[in-house]
C-alpha positions, 0 to 999 in steps of 0.5 A, a space after each residue: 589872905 591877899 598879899 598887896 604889893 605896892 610897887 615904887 617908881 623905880 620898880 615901874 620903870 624897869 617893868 614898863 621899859 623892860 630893864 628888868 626882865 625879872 621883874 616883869 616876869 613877876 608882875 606877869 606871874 601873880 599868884 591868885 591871891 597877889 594883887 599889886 596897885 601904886 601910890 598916886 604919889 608913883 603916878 605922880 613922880 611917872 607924870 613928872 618924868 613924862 612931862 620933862 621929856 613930851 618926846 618920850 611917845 613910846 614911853 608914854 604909851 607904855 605907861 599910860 597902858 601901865 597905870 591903866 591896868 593897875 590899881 592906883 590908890 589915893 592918898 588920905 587921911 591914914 597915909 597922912 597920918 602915917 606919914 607925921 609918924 615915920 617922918 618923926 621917927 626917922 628925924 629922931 633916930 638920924 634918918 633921912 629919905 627923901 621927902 617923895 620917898 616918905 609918902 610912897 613908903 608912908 602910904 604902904 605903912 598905912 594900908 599894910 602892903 608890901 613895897 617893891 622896890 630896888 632902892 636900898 634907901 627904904 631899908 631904913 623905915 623899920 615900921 614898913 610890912 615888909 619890901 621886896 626887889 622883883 629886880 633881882 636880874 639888876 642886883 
C-alpha cells in the first residue's frame, strides 16, 4: 500500500529554502511506495508569498522547480465537503485554526494522507490520517 504525504507550507519552505536539512533529506529519500503532492491551497499561500517579494528571483526559481516536480492536487467536491465537516467540528468543540489551515488539512482528511508539517496548531483536528514534522533538525 502507498503511503501519501501531503506536504503544509511551511514543510515546502524549509525544503526548498534548505532550512531544514532533515527535511530535504527526507523528501530526496522516499521509499518506493512514498509519494508526496501538495494542496493547491500551499501553492496558492507559496504564490502569495512570492508575489509579495517579486525581488525573491532565486527563490522563485526554487519553487517554480519544486511545484513542477511534485503532484499538485486540486481542490474539490470531497475537499469541500470535508472542509463543512471539520470546521463544524472544530467550531463545536472550542477550536480554532486558521482558515488557510483548514482547507490544507481538510484536503488531507479527505484523500487519506498523511499531512507534513511543523506546525503544532494541526494537532488539534483529530479526524486527519495522521501528521508527520520531517524537520525534526527544527525542533
Amino acid at each position: 500500500m502507498n503511503a501519501l504525504y501531503m506536504l503544509d507550507t511551511n514543510t515546502v519552505s524549509y525544503i526548498t529554502k534548505g532550512h531544514s536539512k532533515a527535511a530535504r533529506a527526507r523528501m530526496l529519500n522516499l521509499e518506493e511506495d512514498e509519494v508526496v503532492c501538495l494542496s493547491v491551497i500551499t501553492e496558492a499561500e507559496i504564490r502569495y508569498g512570492l508575489a509579495k517579494r517579486p525581488e525573491a528571483v532565486a527563490l522563485r526559481e526554487r519553487m517554480e522547480w519544486f511545484l513542477a516536480a511534485v503532484k499538485v492536487l486540486p481542490w474539490g467536491r470531497d475537499e469541500a465537503r470535508a472542509y463543512g465537516v471539520l470546521r463544524a467540528n472544530l467550531e463545536s468543540s472550542g477550536k480554532t485554526l486558521e482558515n488557510m489551515d483548514m482547507l490544507i488539512a481538510a484536503h488531507a482528511i479527505a484523500i487519506g494522507a498523511v499531512l507534513v508539517t511543523n506546525d503544532k496548531a494541526f494537532a488539534q483536528v483529530e479526524d486527519l490520517h495522521a501528521t508527520e514534522n520531517w524537520a525534526t533538525d527544527l525542533v
